[in-house]
C-alpha positions in Angstrom: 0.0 0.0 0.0 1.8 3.3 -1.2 0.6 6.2 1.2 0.2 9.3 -0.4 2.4 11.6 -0.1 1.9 15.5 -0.8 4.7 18.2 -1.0 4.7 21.7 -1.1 7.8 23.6 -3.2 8.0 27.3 -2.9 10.6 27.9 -4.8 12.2 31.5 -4.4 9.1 32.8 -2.3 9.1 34.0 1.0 10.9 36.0 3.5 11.6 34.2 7.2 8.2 35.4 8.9 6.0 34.7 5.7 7.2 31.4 6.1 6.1 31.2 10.1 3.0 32.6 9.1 2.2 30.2 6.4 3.0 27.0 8.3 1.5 28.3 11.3 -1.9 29.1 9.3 -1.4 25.2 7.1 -0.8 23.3 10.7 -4.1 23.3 11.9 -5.9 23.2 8.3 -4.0 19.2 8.1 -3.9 18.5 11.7 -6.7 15.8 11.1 -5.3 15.1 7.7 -5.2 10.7 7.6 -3.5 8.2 5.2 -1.3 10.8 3.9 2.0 12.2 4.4 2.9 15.9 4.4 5.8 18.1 3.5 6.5 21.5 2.8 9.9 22.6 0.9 10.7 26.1 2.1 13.4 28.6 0.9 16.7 27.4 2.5 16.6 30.4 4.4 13.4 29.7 6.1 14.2 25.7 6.6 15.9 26.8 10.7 12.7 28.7 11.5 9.9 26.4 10.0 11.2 23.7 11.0 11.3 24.7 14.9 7.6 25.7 14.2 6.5 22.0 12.2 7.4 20.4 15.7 4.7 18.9 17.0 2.8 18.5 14.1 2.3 16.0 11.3 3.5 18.2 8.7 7.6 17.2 7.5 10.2 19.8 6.1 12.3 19.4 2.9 15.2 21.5 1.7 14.5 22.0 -2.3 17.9 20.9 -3.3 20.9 19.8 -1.6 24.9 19.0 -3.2 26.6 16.3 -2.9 29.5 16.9 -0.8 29.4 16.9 2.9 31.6 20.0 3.3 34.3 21.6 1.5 35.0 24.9 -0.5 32.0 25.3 -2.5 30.4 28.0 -2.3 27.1 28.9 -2.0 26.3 25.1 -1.5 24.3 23.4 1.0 25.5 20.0 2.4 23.3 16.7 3.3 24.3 17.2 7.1 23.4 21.4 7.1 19.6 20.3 5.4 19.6 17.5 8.4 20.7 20.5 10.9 17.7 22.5 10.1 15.2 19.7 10.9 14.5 18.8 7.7 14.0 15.2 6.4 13.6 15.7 2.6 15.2 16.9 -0.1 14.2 17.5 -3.7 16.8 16.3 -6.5 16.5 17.3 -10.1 13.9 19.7 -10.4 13.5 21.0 -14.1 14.7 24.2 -12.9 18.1 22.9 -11.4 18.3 21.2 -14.9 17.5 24.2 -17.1 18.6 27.0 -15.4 21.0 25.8 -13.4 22.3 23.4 -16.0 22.6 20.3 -14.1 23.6 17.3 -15.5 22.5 13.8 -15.1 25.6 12.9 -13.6 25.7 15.5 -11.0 22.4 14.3 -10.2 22.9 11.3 -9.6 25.6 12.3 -7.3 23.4 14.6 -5.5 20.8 11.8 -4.9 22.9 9.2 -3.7 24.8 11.7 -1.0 21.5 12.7 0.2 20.1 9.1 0.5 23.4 8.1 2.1 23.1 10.6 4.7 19.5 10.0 5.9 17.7 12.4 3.8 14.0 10.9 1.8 14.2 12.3 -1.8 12.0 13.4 -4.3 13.6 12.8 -7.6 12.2 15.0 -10.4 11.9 14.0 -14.0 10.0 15.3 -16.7 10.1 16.1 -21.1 10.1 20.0 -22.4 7.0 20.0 -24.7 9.4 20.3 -27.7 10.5 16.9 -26.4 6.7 16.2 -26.2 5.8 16.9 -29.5 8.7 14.9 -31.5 7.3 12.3 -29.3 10.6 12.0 -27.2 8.7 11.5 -23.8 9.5 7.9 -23.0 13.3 8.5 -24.5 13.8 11.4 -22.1 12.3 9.8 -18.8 14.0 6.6 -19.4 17.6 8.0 -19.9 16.9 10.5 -17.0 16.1 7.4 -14.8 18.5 5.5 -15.9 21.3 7.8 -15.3 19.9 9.4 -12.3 19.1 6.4 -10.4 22.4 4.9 -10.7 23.9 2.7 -8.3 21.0 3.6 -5.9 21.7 0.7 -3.0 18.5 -1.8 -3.3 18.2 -1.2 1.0 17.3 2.7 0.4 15.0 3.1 -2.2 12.5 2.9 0.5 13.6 6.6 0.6 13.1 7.4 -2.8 10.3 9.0 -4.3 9.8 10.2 -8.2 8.1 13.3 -9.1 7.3 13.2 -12.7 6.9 16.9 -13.6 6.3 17.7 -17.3 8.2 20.8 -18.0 5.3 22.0 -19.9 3.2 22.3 -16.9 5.2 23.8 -14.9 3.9 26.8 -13.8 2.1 27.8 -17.0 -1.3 26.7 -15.6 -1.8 23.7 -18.3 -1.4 20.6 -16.7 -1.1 17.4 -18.2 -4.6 15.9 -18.3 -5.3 12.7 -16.0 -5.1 10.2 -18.5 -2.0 11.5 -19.7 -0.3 12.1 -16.3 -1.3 7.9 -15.9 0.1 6.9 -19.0 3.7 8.4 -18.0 3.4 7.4 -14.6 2.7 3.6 -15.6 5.8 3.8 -17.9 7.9 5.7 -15.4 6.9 2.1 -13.1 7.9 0.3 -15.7 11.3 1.6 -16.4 11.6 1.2 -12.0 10.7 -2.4 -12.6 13.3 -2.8 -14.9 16.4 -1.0 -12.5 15.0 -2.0 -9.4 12.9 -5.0 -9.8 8.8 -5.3 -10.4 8.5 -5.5 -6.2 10.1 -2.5 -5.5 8.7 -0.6 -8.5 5.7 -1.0 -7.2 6.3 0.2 -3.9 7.8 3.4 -4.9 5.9 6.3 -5.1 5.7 8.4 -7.7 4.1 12.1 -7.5 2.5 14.5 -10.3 3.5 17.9 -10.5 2.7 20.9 -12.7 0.0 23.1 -12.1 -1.6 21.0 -9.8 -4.4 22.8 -7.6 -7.5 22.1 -5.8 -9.9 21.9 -8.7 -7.9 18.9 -10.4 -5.7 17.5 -7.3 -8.3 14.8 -6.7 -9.1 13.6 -10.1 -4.9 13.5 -11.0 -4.5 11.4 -8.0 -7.4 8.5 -8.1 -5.5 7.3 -11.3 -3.5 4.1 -10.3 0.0 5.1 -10.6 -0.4 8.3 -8.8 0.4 8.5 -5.5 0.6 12.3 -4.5 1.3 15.6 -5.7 4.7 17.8 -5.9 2.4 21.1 -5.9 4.5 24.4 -7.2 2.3 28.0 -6.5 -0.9 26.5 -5.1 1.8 25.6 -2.2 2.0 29.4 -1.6 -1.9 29.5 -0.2 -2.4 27.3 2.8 -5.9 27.1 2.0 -5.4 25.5 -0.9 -2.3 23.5 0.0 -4.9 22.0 2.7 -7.2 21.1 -0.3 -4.9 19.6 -2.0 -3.4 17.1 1.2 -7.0 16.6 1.6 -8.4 15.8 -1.8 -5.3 13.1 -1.2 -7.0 11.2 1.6 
């Protein structure tokens, strides 16, 4: 039984006390949330502050990307054990704006993910096709060789702590998202191309989340379909009222 799982990434939003507020106004909206698990991805520096006001409740915190070293000279990084310092418990690896704008290959990713699954951080790996990539019906090419490569040498006893987010880029904040039957028929090949890394028993018991212009009005239609089991939820994240819709549409 895959429990749901429903993130919230804010991206570059927020000052410190806007992020207080926000959790602090979410908390109680979830409080009675059941059979699904919770987590909100704040700015890095917010992750200290909402993380001492998550305690107590049943909502996790997740840093929104994390490198692979563990210290060092590299600046402007943030390590596996500093996301770990804050509270935090997740990480997101490989969103499609860390690929595009931040130009990060496969390789690094795949670096990045297995640091941050190595040091006790959950991860929510993030794949997804450009709609160029779309249209010259590369879809299945591009998720497979982003899985392949990015899921490399993952160790069989921690993909418990692995979750894929399949994001089409296209989606992504543009307010079109992929339509449900669509959104299935990736996910069910993204479970296929699991089955073939990591065997059909662990395929199945990863989870693997939709994400692109996901909001209240189509959260629970996008996640009845079989091979979705949550929601990586961009700027409807931003509005606990609607983040609460969303968790809930997902019990």
């Amino acid at each position: 039984m895959r429990v749901p799982l429903v993130a919230g990434n804010w991206k570059m939003h927020k000052l410190i006390r806007e992020s207080v507020e926000m959790v602090e106004a979410l908390i109680p909206l979830v409080k009675n949330a059941s059979g699904v698990e919770i987590v909100v991805c704040p700015p890095f520096t917010a992750l200290s502050a909402v993380g001492q006001a998550l305690q107590d409740s049943n909502i996790e915190q997740g840093a929104q990307d994390v490198f692979s070293e563990p210290e060092g000279a590299f600046t402007g990084a943030i390590s596996v054990p500093m996301v770990l310092d804050t509270g935090s418990r997740w990480a997101i690896v490989g969103h499609s704006e860390r690929r595009r704008v931040f130009r990060e290959s496969d390789a690094l990713l795949n670096e990045k993910l297995l640091a941050a699954l190595d040091g006790g951080l959950k991860v929510m790996f993030c794949i997804g096709e450009t709609l160029e990539e779309r249209e010259a019906g590369e879809m299945e090419h591009v998720l497979e060789r982003q899985l392949t490569n990015g899921l490399q040498s993952v160790p069989a006893d921690q993909t418990g702590a692995l979750v894929i987010a399949y994001e089409p880029v296209w989606a992504i904040g543009t307010g079109v998202n992929a339509e449900p039957n669509q959104a299935e028929e990736a996910h069910a090949f993204v479970r296929g191309i699991l089955a073939q890394q990591l065997g059909q028993t662990t395929a199945d018991g990863i989870r693997i989340l939709y994400g692109g212009s996901v909001k209240p009005s189509n959260a629970a239609e996008l996640m009845a379909q079989e091979n979705i089991d949550g929601s990586l939820v961009g700027g409807a994240s931003l509005n606990a009222n609607d983040f609460a819709e969303i968790v809930l549409a997902a019990t």
